[in-house]
N, C-alpha and C positions, 0 to 999 in steps of 0.2 A: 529623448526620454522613452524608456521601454512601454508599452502595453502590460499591463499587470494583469495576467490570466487570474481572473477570480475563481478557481476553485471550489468556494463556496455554492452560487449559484452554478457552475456548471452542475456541479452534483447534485445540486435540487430539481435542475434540468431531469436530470437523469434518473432521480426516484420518482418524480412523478410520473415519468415513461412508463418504471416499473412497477408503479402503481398501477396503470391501467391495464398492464401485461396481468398482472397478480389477479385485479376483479375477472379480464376475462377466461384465464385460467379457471379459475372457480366458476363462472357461468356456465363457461363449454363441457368441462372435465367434472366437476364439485371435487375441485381438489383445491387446495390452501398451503401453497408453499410451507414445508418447515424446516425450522433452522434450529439444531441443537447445540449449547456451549457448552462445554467441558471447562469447569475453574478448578486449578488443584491451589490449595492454600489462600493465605491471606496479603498477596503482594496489591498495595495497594495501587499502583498502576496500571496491573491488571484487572482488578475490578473497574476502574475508570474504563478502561478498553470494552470491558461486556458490555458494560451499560450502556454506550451507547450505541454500541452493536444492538441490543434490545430495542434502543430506542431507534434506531433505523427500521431494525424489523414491521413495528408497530406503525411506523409513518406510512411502511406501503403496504399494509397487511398482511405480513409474512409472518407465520405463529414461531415463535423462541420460546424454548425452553433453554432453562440454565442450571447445569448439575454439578453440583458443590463438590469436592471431594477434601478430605483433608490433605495437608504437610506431607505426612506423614505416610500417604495411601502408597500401595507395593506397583509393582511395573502390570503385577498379574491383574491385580482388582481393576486398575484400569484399563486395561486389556479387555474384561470381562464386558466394559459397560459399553467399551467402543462397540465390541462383539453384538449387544443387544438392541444398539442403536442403527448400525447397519441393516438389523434382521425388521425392523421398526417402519411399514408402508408408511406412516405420520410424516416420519422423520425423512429429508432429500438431501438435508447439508450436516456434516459433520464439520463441527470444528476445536480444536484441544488450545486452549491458552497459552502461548508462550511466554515468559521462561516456564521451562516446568523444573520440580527442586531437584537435585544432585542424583535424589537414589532411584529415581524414573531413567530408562531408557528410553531418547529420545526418540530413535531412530523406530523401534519397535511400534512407539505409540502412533508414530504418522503413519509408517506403514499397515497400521492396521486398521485406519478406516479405506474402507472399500473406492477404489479410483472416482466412482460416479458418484459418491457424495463426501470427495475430500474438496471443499469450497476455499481449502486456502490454498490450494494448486501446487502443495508440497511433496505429492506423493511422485515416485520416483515412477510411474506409469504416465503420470498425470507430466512430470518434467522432457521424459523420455517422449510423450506425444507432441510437445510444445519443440522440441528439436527437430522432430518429424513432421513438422508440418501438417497435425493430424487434429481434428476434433477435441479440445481439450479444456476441464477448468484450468484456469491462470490466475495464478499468483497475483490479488486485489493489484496492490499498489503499482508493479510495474503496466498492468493493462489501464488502471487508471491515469500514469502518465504517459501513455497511445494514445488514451483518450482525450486527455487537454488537448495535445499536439493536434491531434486530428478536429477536434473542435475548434481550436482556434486558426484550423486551415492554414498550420505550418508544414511545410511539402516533405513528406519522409523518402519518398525515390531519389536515391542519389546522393540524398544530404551525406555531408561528414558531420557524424555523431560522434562524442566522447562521453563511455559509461567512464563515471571516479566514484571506485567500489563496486567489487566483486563478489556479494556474500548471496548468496541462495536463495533468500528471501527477496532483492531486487536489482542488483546490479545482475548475476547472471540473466533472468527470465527477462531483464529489459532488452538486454543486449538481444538475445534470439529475436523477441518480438520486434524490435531495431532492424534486424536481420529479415524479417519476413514481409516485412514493410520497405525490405530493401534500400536499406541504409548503409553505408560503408561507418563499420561500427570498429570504434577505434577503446581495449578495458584499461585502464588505469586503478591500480592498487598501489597498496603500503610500500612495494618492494619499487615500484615507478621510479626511475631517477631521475628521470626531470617533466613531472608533471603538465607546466609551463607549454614545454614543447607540444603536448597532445591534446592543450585546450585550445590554443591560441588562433589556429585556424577554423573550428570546431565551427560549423550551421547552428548544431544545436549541443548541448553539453546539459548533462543530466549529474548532480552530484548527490551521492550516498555514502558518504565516509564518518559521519561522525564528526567531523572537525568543525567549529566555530569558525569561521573567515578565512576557510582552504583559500577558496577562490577568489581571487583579488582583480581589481580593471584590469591590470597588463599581463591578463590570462584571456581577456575572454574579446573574440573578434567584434567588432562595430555590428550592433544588426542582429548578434546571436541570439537562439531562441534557449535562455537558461531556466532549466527545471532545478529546484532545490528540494531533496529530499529530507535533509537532514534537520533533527529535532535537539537542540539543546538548550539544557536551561539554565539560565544565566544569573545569579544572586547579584544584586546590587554593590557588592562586596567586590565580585570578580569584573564589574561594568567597566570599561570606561567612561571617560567622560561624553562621548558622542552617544556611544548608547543609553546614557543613564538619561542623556537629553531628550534623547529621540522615543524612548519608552516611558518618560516619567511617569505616566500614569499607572504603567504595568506596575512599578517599584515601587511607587505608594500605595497600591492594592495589593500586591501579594510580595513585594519585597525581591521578587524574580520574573525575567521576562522569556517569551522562548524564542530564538532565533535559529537560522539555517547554515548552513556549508556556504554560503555565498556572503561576504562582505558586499549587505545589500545595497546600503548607501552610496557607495563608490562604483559600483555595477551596473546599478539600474538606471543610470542617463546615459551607459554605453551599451547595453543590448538592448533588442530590438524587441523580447519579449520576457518575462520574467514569473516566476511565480512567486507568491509571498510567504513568508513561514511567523504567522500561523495563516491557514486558508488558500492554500495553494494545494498542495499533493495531498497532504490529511484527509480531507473531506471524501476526497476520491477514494481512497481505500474501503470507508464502511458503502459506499455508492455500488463497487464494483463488487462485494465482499454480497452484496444483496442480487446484484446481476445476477450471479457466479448461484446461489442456489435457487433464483427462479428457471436459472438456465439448465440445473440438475434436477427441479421439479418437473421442468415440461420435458426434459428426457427419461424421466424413470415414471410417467403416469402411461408414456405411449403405448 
């Protein structure tokens, strides 16, 4: 049977650290971490995302502000506010909601908050430093899953690692920090022709694809330490019968349950470590996402 890395408490672990980083910042300095959100529209998963980005804030004392924009708003107007927010001593962490709507460029908007207070470690200075081995905010999520690993004192020198999913927000930036942890890091995407072959010997295997039950027992080695990134959500309609069993309670309270890339049931009495979805990787993101601008507070008050 696997160890099921809690998640959960790790990350409580780890805002109460930043909690006491946060008071003695304010003692030594009288500065007060701050964390600004940019929401464009009314997508309501992304208002779920702020809020508890808020509510993170608030746990370890780090001031959020959150700036509504409409649907509607042009590439410039937001360009404008980035501009003011940068200019803004208050303010340490920039960060703009993703998806943003169709007639927003994307690319414009992240490049325009300034490297030292991009706290979602998307900006191409910010990526470019995380290649070079250099000083750098990092993208929550994949530092958040360094930090299980390393938490749970699963060995990164030497391991054979397999990232499955390659997109910008966490299979790339894993893979580097994989890499600088000195892992023999093995990427797996959509184009993969036989997946199978690059899990199967795999230490440890980290999955971000999007898929419901990618990863099956006779993928993954006796002992593997498996990270699941993956968020999907499952209507009682689409269930099987194992799941509709194994979640009933979810399907009588909200009629849908959320699961991961890993077919957990058949998995987890064959590796040696496992994360859960919900309360595995999740929690780590708003954890690390809080690091990430106390770590841009105490460099831009020096």
């Amino acid at each position: 049977m696997a160890k099921i890395i809690n998640g959960t408490k790790i990350s409580a672990d780890i805002k109460n650290e930043i909690k006491q980083e946060v008071a003695e910042l304010e003692r030594s300095k009288g500065v007060k971490p701050g964390l600004a959100v940019i929401l464009v529209g009314e997508n309501p998963a992304s208002k779920v995302y702020v809020a508890n980005k808020q509510k993170g804030c608030a746990e370890v004392g780090i001031i959020s502000e959150e700036i509504k924009m409409p649907e509607t708003v042009s590439t410039a107007d937001l360009l404008k506010e980035i501009d003011m927010l940068n200019k803004r001593e208050d303010i340490h962490g920039i960060l703009v909601q993703l998806p943003l709507p169709q007639q927003i460029n994307k690319n414009m908007v992240l490049e325009a908050i300034i490297p030292e207070k991009d706290v979602d470690g998307f900006h191409p200075v910010n990526m470019g430093r995380l290649v070079a081995q250099q000083e750098c905010l990092v993208p929550a999520t994949p530092s958040g899953i360094i930090e299980l690993l390393k938490r749970e004192n699963i060995n990164l020198k030497g391991a054979n690692a397999t990232m499955v999913g390659h997109s910008e927000i966490v299979g790339k930036p894993c893979t580097l920090l994989l890499l600088n942890e000195w892992a023999t890091v093995t990427i797996c995407h959509i184009e993969t022709r036989d997946l199978k072959m690059h899990t199967q010997d795999a230490d440890i295997i980290i999955v971000a694809a999007g898929v419901p039950y990618l990863i099956k027992e006779n993928m993954v080695k006796e002992g593997a330490a498996v990270i699941d990134v993956g968020i999907n959500r499952i209507t009682s309609d689409k269930a099987n019968p194992e799941l509709l069993e194994w979640r009933k309670s979810d399907f009588e309270a909200k009629g849908a349950t959320l699961i991961g890339d890993v077919d957990y049931l058949k998995v987890e009495p064959k590796a040696g470590y496992i994360t859960p979805v919900p309360g595995g990787v999740g929690p780590m993101t708003i954890a690390m996402l809080l690091s990430n601008t106390l770590k841009a507070a105490n460099r831009l008050v020096k």
